[in-house]
C-alpha positions as CSV (number, residue, x, y, z in Angstrom):
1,X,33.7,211.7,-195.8
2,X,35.3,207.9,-195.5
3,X,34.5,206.1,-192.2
4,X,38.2,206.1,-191.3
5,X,38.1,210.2,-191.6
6,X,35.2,210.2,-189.2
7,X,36.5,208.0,-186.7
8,X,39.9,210.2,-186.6
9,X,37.8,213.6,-186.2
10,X,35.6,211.9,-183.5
11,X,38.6,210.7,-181.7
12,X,40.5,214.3,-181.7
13,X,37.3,216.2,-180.8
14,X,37.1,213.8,-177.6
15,X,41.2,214.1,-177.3
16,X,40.7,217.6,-177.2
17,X,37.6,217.8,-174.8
18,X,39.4,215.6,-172.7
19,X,42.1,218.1,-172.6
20,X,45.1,214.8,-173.6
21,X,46.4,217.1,-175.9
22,X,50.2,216.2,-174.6
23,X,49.8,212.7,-176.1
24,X,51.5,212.3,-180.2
25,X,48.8,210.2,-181.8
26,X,49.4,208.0,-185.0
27,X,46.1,206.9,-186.2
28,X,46.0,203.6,-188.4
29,X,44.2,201.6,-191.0
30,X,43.9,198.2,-189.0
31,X,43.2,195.0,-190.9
32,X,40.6,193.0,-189.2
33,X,42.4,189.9,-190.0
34,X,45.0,191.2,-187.1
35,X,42.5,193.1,-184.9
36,X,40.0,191.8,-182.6
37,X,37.8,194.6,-182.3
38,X,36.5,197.2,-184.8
39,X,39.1,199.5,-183.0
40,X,41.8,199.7,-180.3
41,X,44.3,201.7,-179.2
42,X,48.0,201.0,-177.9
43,X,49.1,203.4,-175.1
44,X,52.7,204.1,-174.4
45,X,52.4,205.8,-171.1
46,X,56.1,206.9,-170.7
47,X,56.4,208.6,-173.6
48,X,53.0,209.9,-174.1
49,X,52.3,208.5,-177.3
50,X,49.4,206.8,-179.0
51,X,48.6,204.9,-181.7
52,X,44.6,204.4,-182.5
53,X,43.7,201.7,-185.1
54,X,40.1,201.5,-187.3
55,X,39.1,198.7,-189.5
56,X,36.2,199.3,-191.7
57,X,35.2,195.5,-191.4
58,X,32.9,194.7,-188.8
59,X,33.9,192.4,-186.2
60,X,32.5,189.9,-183.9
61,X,28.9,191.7,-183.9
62,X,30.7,195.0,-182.8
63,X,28.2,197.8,-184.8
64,X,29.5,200.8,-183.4
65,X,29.5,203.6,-185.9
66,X,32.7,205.2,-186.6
67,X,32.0,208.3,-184.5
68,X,31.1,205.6,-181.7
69,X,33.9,203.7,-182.1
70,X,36.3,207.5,-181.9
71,X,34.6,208.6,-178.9
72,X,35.2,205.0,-177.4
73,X,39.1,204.9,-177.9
74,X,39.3,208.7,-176.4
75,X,37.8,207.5,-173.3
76,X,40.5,204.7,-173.4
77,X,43.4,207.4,-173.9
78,X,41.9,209.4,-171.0
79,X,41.6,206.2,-168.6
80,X,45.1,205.3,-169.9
81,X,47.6,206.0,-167.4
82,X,45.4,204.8,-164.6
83,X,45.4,202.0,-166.2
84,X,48.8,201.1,-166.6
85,X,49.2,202.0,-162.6
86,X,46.3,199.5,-162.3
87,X,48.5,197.0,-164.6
88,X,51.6,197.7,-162.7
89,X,52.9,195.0,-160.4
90,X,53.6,198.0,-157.7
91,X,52.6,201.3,-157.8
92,X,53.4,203.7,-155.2
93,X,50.2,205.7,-153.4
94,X,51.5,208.7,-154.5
95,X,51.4,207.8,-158.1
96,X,48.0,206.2,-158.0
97,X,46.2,209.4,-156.3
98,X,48.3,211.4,-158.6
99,X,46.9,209.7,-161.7
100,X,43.3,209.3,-160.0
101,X,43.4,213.5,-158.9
102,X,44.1,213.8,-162.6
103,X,41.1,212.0,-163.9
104,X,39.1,213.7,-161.4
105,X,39.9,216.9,-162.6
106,X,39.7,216.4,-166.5
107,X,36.0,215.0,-165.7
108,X,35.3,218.2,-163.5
109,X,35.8,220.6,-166.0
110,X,34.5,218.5,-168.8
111,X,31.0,217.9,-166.9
């Protein structure tokens, strides 16, 4: 198995543990002239979409393993929408504690 297959299978066992299932993920071949980590994800919030790049060049000293590197872009899909609240120049108190509840409770049943 390639390291870019790995990285994707990490990443969707960790999507689906996390239980961010209603997200449409594109996964892509990044090109670590354009990247500055080993992998990153883009988030559109709004429309609940993803897309999750892996280069296969090491960068900057980052030695995460592919399967490292999946699990750590999951964890950024499943902090995602609180942070774009967090990014947001004004975010209502009702949104925030609706996003944090939300967090809360994925984490419950996961642990």
């Amino acid at each position: 198995m390639d390291n870019f297959t790995k990285f994707k299978k990490e990443f969707t066992k960790w999507q689906n543990k996390f239980g961010l299932n209603n997200y449409i993920v594109c996964f892509e071949k990044g090109d670590a002239n354009e990247m500055d980590a080993y992998a990153d994800i883009i988030i559109n919030q709004p429309q609940m979409r993803a897309i999750v790049r892996f280069s296969n060049d090491k960068i900057d000293g980052q030695y995460l393993t592919p399967e490292e590197a999946g699990k750590h872009e999951a964890i950024h899909l499943l902090l995602g929408r609180m942070s774009v609240n967090g990014k947001s120049r004004y975010v209502s108190y009702d949104d925030y504690y609706e996003a944090e509840e939300e967090l809360v409770n994925r984490l419950y049943k996961l642990l």
